[in-house]
C-alpha positions in Angstrom: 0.0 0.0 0.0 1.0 3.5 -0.9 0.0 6.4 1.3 0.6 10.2 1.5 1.0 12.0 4.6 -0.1 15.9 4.8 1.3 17.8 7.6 2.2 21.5 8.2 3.6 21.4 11.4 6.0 19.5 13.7 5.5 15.7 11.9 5.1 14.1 15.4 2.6 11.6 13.8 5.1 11.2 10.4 7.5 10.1 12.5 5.6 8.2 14.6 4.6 6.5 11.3 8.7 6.0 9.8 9.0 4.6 13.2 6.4 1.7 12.9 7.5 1.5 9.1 11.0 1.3 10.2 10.7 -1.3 13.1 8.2 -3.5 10.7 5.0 -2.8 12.9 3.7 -0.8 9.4 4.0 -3.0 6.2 3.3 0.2 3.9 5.4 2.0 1.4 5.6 6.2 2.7 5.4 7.7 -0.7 5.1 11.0 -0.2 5.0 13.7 2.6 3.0 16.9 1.3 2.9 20.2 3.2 1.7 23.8 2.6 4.2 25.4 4.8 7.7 25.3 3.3 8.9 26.1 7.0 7.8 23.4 8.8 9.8 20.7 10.6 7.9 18.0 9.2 9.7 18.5 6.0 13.3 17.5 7.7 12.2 14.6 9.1 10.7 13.5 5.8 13.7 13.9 4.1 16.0 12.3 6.5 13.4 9.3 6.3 14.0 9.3 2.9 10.2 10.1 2.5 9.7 12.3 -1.1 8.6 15.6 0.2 6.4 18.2 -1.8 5.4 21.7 -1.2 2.6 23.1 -2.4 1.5 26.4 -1.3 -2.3 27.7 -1.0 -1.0 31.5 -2.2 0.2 29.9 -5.4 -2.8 28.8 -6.6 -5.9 31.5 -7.6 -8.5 29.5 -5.8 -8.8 25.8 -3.7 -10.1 24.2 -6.5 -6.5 25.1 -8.0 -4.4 24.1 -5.1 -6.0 20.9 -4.7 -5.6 19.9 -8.4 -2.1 20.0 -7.9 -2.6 18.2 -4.4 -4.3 15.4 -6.8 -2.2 15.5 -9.3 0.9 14.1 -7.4 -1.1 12.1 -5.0 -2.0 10.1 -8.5 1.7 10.6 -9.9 2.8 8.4 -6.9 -0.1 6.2 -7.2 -1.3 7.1 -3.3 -4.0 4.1 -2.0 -4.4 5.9 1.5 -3.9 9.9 2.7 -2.9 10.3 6.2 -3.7 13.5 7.5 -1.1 14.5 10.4 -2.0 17.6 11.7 -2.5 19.0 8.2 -4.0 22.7 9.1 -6.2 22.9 5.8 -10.4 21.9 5.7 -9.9 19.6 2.7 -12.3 21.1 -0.3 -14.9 18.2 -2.2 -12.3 17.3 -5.4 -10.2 16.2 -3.1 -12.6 14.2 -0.6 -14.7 12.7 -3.5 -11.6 11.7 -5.5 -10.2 10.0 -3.0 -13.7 8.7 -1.0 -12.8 6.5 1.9 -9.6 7.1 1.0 -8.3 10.0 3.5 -8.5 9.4 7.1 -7.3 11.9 10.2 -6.5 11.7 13.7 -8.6 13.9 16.7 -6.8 14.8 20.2 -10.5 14.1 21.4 -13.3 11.2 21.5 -15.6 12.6 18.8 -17.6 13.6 18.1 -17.0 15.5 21.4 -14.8 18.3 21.3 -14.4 18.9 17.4 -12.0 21.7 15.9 -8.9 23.0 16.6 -8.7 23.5 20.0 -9.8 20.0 21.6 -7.3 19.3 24.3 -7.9 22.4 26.0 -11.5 22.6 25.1 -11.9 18.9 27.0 -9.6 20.9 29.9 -11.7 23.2 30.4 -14.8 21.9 30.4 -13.9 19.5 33.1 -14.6 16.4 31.4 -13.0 13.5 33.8 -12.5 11.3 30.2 -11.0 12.4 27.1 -8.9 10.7 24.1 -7.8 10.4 20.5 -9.9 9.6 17.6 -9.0 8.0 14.1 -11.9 8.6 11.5 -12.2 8.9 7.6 -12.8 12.1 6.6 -15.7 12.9 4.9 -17.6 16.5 3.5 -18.2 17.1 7.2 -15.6 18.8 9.8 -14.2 15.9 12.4 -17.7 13.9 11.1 -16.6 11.1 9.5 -17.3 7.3 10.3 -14.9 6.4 13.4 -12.6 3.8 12.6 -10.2 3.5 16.5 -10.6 5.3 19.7 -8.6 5.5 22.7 -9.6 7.0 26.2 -7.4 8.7 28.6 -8.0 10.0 31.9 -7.6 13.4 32.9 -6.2 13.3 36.4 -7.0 15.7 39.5 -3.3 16.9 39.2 -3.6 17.1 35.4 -2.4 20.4 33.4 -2.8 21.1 29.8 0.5 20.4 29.2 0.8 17.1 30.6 -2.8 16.3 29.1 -1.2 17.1 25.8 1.9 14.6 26.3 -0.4 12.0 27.1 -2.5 12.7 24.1 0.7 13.3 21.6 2.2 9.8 23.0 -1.5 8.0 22.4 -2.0 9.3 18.9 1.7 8.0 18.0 0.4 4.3 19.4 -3.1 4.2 17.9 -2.5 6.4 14.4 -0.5 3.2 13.1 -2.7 0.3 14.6 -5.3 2.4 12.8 -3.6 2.2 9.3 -2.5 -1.6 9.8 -6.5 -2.2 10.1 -6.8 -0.8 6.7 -3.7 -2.1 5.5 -5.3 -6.3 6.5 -8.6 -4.9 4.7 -10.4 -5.0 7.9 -12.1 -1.8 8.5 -15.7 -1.9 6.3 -17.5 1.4 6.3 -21.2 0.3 6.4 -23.6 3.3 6.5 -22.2 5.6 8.9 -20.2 3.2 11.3 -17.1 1.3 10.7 -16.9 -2.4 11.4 -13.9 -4.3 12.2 -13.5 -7.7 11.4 -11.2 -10.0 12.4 -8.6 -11.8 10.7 -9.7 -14.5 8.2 
């Protein structure tokens, strides 16, 4: 299997996913690493992976429909079965979505659909919630909406700040992200209606 990851920040989850790659947890091939932000770190730990890296800025393009053309057009160069989204700061726009349906999936600091958007791990934080988590779901037309594929709860401690909530949620994603992906990968996540069903190995 092929996939792409899109990331426009640190690449915690990329590496994350070298890592299982690397060690022979993951049994895919890392094709390509595409960002919008020429400046972010993800891009150096791509290329020290070895991981072809392509930029491709929003200001380039006159419109979204534009910039995600050129999105789709290397995603087919490198003949991409699976997008990974990795903390990819862009609402993905319907050429891209519906030409690659079921196709893209995304990981959420949170247990949606509680606490969608940006800001989850301190929204959870602050609303007091004694249980929150990380989420792995296809994406779909819909923000932080689509059929939920793995979940993972974590506790939020008395003593718990937001930056310790956050370690523990970083170090979770980094487990679950490539379980998540190996499900795919052994054909065992089935999308029926809007729930995901995982079968077991035949």
């Amino acid at each position: 299997m092929n996939i792409a990851v899109f990331a426009s920040g640190r690449g915690t989850n990329l590496s994350a996913i070298i890592r299982a790659q690397k060690t022979g947890k993951l049994n895919v091939n890392i094709s390509l690493m595409i960002t919008d932000n020429p400046k972010a770190p993800a891009i150096s730990k791509a290329k020290r992976a070895g991981v072809k890296t392509v930029v491709i800025k929003r200001k380039d393009f006159a419109d979204k429909t534009g910039f995600e053309r050129e999105i789709i057009k290397n995603l087919k160069a490198a003949n991409i079965d699976l997008i990974v989204l990795a903390g990819f700061m862009r609402i993905l726009g319907p050429d891209l979505i519906n030409g690659f349906h079921n196709k893209i999936i995304n990981i959420h600091p949170a247990l949606l659909p509680s606490f969608k958007g940006a800001h989850a791990i301190a929204d959870a934080f602050d609303y007091g919630v004694k249980i929150t988590g990380v989420t792995v779901h296809f994406v779909d037309s819909q923000i932080d909406c689509g059929p939920i594929i793995l979940q993972k709860e974590i506790e939020i401690k008395e003593t718990e700040t937001p930056q310790s909530l956050e370690k523990k949620i970083h170090k979770t994603e980094h487990k679950i992200y490539p379980e998540a992906i190996n499900l795919i990968l052994q054909g065992r996540v089935k999308i029926e209606g809007r729930k995901v069903k995982i079968t077991s190995l035949s």
